[in-house]
Legacy VTK file of the C-alpha trace (Angstrom):
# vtk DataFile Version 3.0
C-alpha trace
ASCII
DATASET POLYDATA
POINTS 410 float
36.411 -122.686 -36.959
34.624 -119.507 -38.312
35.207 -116.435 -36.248
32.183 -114.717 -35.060
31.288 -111.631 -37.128
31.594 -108.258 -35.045
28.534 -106.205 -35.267
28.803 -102.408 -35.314
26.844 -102.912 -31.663
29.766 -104.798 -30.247
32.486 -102.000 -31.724
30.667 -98.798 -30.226
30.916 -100.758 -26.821
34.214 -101.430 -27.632
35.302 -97.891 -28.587
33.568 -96.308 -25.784
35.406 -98.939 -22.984
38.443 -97.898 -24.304
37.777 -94.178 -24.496
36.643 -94.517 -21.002
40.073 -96.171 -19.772
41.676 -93.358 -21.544
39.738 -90.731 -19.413
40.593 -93.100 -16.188
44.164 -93.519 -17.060
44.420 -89.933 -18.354
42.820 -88.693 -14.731
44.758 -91.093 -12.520
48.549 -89.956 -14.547
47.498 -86.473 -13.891
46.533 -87.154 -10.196
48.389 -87.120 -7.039
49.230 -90.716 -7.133
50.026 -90.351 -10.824
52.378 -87.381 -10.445
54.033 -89.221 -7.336
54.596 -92.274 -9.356
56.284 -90.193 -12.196
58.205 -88.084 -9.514
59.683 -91.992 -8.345
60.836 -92.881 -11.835
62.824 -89.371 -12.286
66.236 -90.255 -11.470
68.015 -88.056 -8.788
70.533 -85.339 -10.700
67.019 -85.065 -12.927
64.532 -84.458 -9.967
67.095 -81.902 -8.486
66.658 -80.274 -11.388
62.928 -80.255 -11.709
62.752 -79.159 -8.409
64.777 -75.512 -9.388
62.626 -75.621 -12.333
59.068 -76.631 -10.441
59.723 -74.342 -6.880
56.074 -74.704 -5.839
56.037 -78.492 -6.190
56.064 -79.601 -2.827
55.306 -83.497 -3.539
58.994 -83.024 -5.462
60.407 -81.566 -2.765
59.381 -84.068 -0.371
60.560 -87.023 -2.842
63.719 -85.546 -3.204
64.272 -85.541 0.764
63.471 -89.135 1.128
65.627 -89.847 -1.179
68.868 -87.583 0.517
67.818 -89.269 3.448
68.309 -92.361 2.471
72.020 -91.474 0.993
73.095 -89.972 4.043
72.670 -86.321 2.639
71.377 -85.094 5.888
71.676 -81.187 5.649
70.310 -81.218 1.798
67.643 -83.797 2.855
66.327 -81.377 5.653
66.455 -78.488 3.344
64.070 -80.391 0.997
61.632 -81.800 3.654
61.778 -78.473 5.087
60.658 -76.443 1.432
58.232 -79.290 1.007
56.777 -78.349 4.696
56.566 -74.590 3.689
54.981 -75.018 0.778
52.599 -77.352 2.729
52.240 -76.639 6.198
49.368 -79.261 7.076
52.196 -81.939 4.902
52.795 -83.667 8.625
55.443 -86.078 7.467
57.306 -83.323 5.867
58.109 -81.620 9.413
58.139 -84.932 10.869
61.125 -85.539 8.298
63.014 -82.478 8.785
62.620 -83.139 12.797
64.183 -86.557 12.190
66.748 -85.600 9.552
67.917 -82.947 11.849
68.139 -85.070 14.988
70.091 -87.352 13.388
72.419 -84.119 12.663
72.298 -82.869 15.771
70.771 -79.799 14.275
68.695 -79.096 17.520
67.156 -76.383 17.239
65.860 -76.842 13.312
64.245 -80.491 15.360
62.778 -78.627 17.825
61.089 -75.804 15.349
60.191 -78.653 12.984
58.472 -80.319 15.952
56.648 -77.748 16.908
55.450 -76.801 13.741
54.002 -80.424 12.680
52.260 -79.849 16.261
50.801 -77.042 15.278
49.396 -77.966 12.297
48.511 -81.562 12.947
46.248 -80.354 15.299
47.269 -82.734 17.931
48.553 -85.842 15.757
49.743 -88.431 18.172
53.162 -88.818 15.591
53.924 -84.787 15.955
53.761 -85.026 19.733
56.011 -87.930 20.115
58.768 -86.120 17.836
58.389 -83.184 20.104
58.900 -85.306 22.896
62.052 -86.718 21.463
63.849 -83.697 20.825
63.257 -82.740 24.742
64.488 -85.853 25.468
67.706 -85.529 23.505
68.042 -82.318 25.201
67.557 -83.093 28.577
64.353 -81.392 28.868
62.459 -84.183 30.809
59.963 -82.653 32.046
58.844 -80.661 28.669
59.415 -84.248 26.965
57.311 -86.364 29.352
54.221 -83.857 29.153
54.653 -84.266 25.035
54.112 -87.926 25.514
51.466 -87.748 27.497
49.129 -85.460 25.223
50.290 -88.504 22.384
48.949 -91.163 24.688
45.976 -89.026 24.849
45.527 -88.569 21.399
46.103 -91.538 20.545
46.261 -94.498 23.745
47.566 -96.971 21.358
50.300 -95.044 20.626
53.289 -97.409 21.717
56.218 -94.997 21.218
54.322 -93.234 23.335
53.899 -94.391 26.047
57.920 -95.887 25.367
58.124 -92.135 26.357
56.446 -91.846 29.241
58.190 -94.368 30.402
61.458 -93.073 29.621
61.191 -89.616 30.725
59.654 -91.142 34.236
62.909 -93.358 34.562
64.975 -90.055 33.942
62.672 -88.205 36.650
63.093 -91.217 38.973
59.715 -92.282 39.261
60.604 -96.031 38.517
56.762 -97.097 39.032
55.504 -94.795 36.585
58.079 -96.166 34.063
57.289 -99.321 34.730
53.482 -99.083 34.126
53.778 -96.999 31.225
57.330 -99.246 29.629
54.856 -102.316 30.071
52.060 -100.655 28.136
54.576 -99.979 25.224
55.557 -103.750 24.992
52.048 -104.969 25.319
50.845 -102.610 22.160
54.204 -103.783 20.246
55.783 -106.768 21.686
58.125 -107.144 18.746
59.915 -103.673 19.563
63.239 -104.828 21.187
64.108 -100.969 22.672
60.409 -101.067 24.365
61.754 -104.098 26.366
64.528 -102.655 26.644
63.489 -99.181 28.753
61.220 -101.996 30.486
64.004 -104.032 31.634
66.022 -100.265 32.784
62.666 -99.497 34.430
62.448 -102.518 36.689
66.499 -102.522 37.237
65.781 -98.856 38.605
63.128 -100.284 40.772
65.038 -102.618 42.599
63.308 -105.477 40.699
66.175 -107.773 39.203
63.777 -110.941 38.155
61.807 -108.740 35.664
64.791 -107.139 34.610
66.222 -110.242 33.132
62.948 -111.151 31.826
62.590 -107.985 30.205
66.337 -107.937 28.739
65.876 -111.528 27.537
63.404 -110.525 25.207
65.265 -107.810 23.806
68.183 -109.879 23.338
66.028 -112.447 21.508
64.268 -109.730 19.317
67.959 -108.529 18.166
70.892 -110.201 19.454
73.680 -107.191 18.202
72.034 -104.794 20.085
75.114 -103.379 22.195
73.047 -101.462 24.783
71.103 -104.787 25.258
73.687 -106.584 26.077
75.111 -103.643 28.635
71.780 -103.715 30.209
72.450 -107.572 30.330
76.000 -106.748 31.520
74.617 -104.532 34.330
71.470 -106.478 35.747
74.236 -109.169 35.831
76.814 -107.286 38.115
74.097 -106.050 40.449
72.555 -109.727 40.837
75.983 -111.207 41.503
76.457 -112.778 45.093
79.996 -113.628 44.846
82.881 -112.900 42.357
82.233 -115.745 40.713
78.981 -114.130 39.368
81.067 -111.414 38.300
82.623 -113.952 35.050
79.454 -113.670 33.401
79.030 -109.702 33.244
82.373 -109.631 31.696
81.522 -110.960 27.862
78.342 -109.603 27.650
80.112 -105.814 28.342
82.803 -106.782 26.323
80.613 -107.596 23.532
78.753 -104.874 23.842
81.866 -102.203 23.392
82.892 -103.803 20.415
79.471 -103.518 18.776
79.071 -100.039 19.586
83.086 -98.640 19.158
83.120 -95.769 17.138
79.685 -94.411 18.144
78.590 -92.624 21.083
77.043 -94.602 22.625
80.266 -97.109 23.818
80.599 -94.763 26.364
78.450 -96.884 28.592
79.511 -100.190 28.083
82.923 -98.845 28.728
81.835 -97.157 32.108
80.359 -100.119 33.219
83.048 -102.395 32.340
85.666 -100.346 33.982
83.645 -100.403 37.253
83.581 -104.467 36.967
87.183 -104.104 36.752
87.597 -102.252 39.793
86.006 -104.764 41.469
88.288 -107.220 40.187
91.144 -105.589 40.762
91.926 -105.284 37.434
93.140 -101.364 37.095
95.238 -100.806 34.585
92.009 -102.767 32.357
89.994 -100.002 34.147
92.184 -97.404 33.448
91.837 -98.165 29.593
87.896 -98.498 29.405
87.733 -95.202 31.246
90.075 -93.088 28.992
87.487 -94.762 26.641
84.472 -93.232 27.704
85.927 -90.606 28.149
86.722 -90.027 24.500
83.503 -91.010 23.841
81.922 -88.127 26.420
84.770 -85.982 27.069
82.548 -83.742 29.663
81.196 -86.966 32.098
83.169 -86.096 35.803
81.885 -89.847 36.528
84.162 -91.284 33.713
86.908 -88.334 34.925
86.815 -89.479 38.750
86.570 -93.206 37.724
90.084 -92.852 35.808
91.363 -90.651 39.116
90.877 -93.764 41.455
92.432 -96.372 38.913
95.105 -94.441 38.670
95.568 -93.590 42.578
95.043 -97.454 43.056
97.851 -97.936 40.526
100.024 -95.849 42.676
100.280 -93.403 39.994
99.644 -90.178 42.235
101.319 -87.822 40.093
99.024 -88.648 36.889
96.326 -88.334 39.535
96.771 -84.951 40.244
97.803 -83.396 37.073
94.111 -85.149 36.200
92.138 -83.878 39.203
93.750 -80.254 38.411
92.985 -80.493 34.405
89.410 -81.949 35.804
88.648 -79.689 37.956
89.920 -76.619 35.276
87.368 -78.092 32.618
85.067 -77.888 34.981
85.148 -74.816 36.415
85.467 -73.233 32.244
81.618 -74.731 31.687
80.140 -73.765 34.653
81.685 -69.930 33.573
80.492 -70.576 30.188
77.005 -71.327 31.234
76.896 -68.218 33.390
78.287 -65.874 30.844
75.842 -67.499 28.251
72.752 -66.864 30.688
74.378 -62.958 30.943
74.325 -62.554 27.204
70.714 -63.882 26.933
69.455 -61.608 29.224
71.423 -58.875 28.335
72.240 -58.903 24.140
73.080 -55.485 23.659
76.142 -55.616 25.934
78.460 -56.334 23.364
81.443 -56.532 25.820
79.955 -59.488 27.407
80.160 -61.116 23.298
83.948 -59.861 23.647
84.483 -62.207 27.205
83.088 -65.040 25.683
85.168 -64.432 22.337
88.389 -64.500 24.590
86.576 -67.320 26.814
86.724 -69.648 23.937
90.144 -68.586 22.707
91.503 -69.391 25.905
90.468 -72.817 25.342
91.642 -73.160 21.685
87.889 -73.118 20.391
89.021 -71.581 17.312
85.531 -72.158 15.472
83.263 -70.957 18.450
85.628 -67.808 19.084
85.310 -66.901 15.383
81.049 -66.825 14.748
81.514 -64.967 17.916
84.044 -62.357 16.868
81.636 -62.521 13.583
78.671 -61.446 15.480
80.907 -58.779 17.824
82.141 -57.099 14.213
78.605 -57.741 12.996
77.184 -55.303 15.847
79.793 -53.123 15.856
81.933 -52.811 12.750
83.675 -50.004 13.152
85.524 -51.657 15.940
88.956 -51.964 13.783
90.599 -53.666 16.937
87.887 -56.589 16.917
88.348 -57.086 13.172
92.016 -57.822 13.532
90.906 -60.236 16.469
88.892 -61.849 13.709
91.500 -62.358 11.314
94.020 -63.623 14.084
91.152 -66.119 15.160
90.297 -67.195 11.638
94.096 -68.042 11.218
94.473 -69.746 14.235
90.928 -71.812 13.413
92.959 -72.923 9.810
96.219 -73.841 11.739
93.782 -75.939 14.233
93.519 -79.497 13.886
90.400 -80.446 15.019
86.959 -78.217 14.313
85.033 -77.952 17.532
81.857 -77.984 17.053
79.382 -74.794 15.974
77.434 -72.492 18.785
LINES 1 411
410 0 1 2 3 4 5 6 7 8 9 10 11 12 13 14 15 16 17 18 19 20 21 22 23 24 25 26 27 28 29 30 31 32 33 34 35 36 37 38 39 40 41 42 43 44 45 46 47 48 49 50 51 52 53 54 55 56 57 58 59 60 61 62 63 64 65 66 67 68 69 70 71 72 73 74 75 76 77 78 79 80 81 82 83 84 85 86 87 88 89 90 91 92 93 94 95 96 97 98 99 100 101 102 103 104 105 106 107 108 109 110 111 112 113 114 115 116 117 118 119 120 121 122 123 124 125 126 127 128 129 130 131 132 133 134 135 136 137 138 139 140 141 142 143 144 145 146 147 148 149 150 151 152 153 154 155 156 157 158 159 160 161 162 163 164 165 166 167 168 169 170 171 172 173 174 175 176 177 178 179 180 181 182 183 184 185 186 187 188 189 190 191 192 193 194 195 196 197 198 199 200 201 202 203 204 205 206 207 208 209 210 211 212 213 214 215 216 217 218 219 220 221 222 223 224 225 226 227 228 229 230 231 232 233 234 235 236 237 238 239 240 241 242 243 244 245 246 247 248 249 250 251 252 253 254 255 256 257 258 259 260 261 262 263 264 265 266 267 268 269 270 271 272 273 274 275 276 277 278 279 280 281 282 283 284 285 286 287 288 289 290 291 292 293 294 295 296 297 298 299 300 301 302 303 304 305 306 307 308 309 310 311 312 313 314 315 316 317 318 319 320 321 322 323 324 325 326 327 328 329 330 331 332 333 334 335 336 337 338 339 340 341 342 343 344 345 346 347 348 349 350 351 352 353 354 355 356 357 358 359 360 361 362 363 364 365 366 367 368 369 370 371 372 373 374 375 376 377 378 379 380 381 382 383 384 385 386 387 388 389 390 391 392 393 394 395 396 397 398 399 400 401 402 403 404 405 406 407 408 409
């Protein structure tokens, strides 16, 4: 078969199809999706080092802290999503990622700034406000959290983390109708969401409804089976629906179940609870005695967990224990309520440096070696001619090294 013969017509259009995917390819390699899909291939130690030499890259920047993220590099990985931010401001997911990075860190304050900034220049983003409202909510600030949800659901009414929000900062606020409403609106945009059924089934527990409850839990259960506070909700709507102690047998397993999937985090604490109080009503105290002194090594600070151990004990007969606990109890107590107050002092009054010098010796008292030396740091800071509070910073800095546990930073 003779090939056709290629006329000089045929080669200029090839020539110029080719030149032209040159100029496409050339364009598109040199674009933003071209530079992120070279900034992908860079392997890490190499893109570490691009990013010292390329400081004004903030696409780098940002690839880099995905990719800390994802190793469990949390303070480097908010470092990164925070340059890529500055260099960026209006780069939403940047803040979004340092507010998550830094939650996840317990870094509350760099959340809460983060927040606020991808607020500020998302102009109203529906993503921004819900981060906002999550770092209230890990704080406790309820109120400040459930009005960030709401301008989300107004930005954006199909937002279903949302309105997950609303919901949850109603429960907290114990409006148990609002939750409801606004927990059913969360699974209805995204029924495959376990932890929106979830806060639905806690929502209808809270308002005395037990039928939905289970409903609600069901699903949750079905949409991830290993979900430990699942199955303590479970646990729970099961003790409260019980109408003999027989009903009780069923509770028992599903708490049970539930501790074991969540031992080592924070968040056994509640199983625990919960299963300790199903042991008191069984009778069953020295069992109750155990998953108390479990919570409470889980939340050290809870005076429910703290009285709950007092009465197994007293119903063990053990009244001595008891009282050395009620005394130790009511000691710990009394030190954070003067810690509060003392804290509130210094904020309205900074200068007073002797006020930094009681809370020094507040913490020392305690053996909160780290917290008593940044505070010695910032007394010498202020005032470092103060020879006496320099040697009370070396003596605290020994005693911090000699210490075997860190407490955690101011």
């Amino acid at each position: 078969m003779k090939l056709k013969k290629i006329t000089s017509k045929t080669k200029r259009k090839i020539i110029l199809s080719a030149l032209a995917l040159c100029i496409i390819g050339t364009g598109w390699f040199f674009s933003s999706s071209g530079q992120q899909w070279r900034l992908h291939r860079i392997e890490t130690p190499d893109l570490v080092t691009y990013t010292v030499q390329h400081p004004e890259d903030e696409k780098a920047f940002f690839e880099l802290a995905q990719r800390l993220e994802s190793q469990g590099f949390k303070g480097e990985a908010v470092n990164s999503y925070l340059a890529a931010a500055r260099l960026a401001p209006e780069h939403t997911e940047a803040w979004l990622g340092a507010c998550r990075v830094a939650m996840s860190a317990d870094d509350g304050e760099v959340a809460l700034d983060a927040a606020q900034k991808a607020v500020q220049f998302a102009a109203g983003k529906s993503s921004s406000l819900v981060a906002l409202g999550s770092v209230y909510a890990r704080g406790g600030l309820w109120e400040k959290a459930l009005d960030a949800y709401l301008q989300a659901t107004k930005s954006d009414p199909q937002n279903a983390e949302a309105w997950d929000g609303v919901g949850e900062a109603s429960l907290q606020r114990k409006k148990s109708e609002e939750a409801i409403a606004s927990a059913l609106k969360a699974t209805q945009l995204d029924e495959k969401q376990g932890r929106f059924w979830l806060h639905l089934a806690q929502a209808y527990r809270a308002g005395g409804d037990l039928p939905h409850a289970k409903e609600a839990i069901l699903r949750t259960v079905q949409l991830d089976r290993r979900s430990g506070a699942a199955l303590t909700e479970m646990g729970i709507i099961a003790v409260q629906s019980a109408k003999s102690s027989g009903d009780f047998l069923g509770a028992e397993p599903l708490l049970r179940t539930a501790v074991s999937l969540l031992t080592g985090t924070p968040r056994v604490y509640e199983p625990c609870y919960q299963l300790g109080q199903l042991f008191l009503i069984e009778k069953k105290y020295a069992q109750a005695e155990a998953m108390f002194r479990q919570a409470l090594e889980a939340n050290p600070k809870d005076e429910r967990s703290q009285f709950a151990l007092v009465r197994s004990l007293m119903l063990q007969g053990r009244s001595s224990e008891t009282f050395v606990l009620l005394e130790r109890f009511e000691n710990e107590r009394n030190y954070r309520q003067g810690l509060a107050q003392l804290k509130m002092r210094i904020g309205r009054e900074p200068n007073r440096l002797e006020l930094l010098e009681q809370l020094a010796q507040l913490y020392e008292a305690q053996g909160e070696w780290h917290n008593a030396v940044e505070v010695w740091k910032m007394c010498v800071k202020k005032s470092p001619n103060r020879s006496d509070w320099r040697k009370k910073l070396e003596a605290a800095q020994s005693q911090e090294l000699k210490s075997p546990q860190k407490t955690p930073a101011l």
